[in-house]
C-alpha positions as CSV (number, residue, x, y, z in Angstrom):
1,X,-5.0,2.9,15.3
2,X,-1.3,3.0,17.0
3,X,1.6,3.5,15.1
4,X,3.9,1.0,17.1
5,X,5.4,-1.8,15.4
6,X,2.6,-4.4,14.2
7,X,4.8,-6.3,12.0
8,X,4.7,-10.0,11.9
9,X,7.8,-11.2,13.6
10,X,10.5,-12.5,10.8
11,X,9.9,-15.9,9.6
12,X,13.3,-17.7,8.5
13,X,11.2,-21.1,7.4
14,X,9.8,-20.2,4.0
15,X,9.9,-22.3,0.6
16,X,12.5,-21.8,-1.7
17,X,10.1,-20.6,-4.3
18,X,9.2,-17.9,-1.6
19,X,13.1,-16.8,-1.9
20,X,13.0,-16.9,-5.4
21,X,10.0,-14.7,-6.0
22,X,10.6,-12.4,-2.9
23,X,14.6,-12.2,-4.1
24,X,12.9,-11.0,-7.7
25,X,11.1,-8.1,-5.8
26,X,14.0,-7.0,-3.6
27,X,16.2,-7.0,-7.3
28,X,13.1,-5.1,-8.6
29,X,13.2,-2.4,-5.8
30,X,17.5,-2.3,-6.3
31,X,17.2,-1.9,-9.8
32,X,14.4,0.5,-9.9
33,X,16.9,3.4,-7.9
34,X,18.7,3.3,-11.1
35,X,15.7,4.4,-13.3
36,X,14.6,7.6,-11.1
37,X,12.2,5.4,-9.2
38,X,11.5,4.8,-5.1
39,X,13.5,1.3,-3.6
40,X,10.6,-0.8,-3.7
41,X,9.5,-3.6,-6.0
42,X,6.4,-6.1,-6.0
43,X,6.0,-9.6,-7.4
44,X,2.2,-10.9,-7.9
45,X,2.5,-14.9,-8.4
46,X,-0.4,-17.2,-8.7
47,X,0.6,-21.2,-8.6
48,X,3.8,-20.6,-9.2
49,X,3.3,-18.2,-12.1
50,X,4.6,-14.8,-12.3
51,X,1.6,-12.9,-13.4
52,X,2.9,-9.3,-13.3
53,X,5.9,-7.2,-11.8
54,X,5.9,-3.4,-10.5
55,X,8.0,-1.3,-9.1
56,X,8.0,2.7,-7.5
57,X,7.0,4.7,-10.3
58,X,6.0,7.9,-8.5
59,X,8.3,10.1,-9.3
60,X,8.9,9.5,-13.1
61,X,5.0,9.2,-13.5
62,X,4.7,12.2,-11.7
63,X,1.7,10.1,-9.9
64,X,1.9,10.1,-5.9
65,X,0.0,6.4,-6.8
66,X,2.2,4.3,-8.4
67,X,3.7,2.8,-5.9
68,X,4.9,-1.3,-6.5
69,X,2.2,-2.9,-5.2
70,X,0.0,-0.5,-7.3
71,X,1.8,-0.8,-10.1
72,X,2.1,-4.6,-10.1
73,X,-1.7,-4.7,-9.6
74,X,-2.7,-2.9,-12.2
75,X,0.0,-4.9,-14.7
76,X,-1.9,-7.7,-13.5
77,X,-5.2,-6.9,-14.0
78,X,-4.5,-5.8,-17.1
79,X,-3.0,-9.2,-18.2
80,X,-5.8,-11.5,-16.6
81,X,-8.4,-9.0,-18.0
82,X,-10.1,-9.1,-14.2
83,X,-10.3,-6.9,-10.9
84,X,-9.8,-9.7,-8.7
85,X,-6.2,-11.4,-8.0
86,X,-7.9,-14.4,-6.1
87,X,-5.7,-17.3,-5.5
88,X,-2.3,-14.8,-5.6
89,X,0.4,-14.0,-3.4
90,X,1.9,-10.6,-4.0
91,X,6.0,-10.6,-2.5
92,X,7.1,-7.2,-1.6
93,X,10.5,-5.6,-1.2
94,X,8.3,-3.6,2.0
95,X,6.2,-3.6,3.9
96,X,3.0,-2.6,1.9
97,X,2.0,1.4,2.9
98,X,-1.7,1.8,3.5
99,X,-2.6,2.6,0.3
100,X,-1.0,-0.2,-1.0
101,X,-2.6,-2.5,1.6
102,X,-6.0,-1.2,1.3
103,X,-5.1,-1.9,-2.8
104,X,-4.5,-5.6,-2.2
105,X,-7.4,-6.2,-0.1
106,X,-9.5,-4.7,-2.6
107,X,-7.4,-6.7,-5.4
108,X,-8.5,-9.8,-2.9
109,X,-5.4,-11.4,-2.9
110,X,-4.6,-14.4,-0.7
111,X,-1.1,-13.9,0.8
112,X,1.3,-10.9,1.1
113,X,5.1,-11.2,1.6
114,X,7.5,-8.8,2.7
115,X,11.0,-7.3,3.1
116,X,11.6,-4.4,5.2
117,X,9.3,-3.3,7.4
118,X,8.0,0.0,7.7
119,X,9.9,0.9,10.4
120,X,12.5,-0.2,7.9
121,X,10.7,2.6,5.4
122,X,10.7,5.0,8.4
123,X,14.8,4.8,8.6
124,X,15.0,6.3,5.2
125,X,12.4,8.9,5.0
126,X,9.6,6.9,3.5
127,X,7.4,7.4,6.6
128,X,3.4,6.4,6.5
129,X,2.9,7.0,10.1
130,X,1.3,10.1,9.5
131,X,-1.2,8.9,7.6
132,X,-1.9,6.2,10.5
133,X,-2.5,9.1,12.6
134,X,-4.5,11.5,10.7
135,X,-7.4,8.3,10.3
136,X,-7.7,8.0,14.2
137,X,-8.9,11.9,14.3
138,X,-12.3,13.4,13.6
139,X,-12.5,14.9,10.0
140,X,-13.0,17.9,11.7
141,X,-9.2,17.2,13.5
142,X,-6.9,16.1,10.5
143,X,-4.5,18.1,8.3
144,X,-6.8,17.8,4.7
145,X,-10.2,20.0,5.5
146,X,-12.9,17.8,5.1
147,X,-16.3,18.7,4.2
148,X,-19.7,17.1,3.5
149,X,-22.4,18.3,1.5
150,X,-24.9,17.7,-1.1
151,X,-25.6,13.7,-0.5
152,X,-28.9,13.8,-1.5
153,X,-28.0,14.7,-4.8
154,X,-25.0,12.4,-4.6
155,X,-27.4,9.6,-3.1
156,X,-28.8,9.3,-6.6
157,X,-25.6,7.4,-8.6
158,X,-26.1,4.9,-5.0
159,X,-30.2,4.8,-5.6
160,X,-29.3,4.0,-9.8
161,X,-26.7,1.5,-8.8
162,X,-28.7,-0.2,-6.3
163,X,-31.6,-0.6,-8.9
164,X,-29.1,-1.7,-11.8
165,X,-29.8,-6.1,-11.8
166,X,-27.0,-6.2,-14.3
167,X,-24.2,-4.9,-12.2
168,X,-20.8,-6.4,-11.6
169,X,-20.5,-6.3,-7.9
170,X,-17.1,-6.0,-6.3
């Protein structure tokens, strides 16, 4: 994976709800400074609905996690009573980081909206690249040791699992 610039090129033809919602995110990730928090907010509509709001919690959490997006998910979740954001746009003061992407396609949502890029992020010390970088190595290459042992023993949650008819799959 190369860390040049991937970023979609700048769209100036979106809908005016798209300014309203992505305008409530970049207010989010302003107003969020003045709490302790990081500069970065997150919006998660679904047909025109706000569903849920989050903003850069990881230093007054203490919880390298609760990032916007994150946070917003989990706010939503919470209110819908589901795992799945089907059918919602999330607008995001940035450029979601990798965590935060992986988050949303696991969240399944249908359409993500940005700010600044994270080049943008880069600028001001909020640099992911690393992390880019460390997944194109061996395990045996990156900066966190990584070690694996014991999967037959861990094979047996999978086997149980796998055998479970009543599961929720996701």
């Amino acid at each position: 994976m190369s860390t040049t610039n991937k970023c979609l090129q700048e769209t100036f033809d979106y809908s005016a709800e798209d300014a309203k919602f992505m305008e409530m995110a970049i207010n989010l990730s302003v107003e969020n400074i003045d709490t302790g928090g990081g500069p970065f907010g997150a919006v998660i509509v679904r047909d025109g609905e706000i569903i849920a709001t989050g903003a850069n919690r990881v230093v007054p959490n203490s919880d390298p996690t609760a990032h916007a997006e994150v946070m917003a998910i989990r706010n939503a979740c919470a209110k819908l009573g589901t795992f799945q954001l089907t059918g919602c746009t999330v607008y995001s003061s940035c450029e979601p980081c990798p965590m935060c992407l992986s988050a949303l396609y696991w969240a399944g949502v249908s359409r993500i909206c940005y700010g600044n890029t994270k080049d943008d992020a880069k600028a001001i010390n909020f640099d992911d690249s690393f992390i880019y970088d460390q997944l194109d190595l061996r395990y045996d290459e990156r900066s966190i040791k990584c070690e694996h042992f014991m999967r037959s023993d861990a094979l047996r949650a999978f086997r149980k699992w796998d055998a479970k008819e009543d599961k929720v799959e996701y």
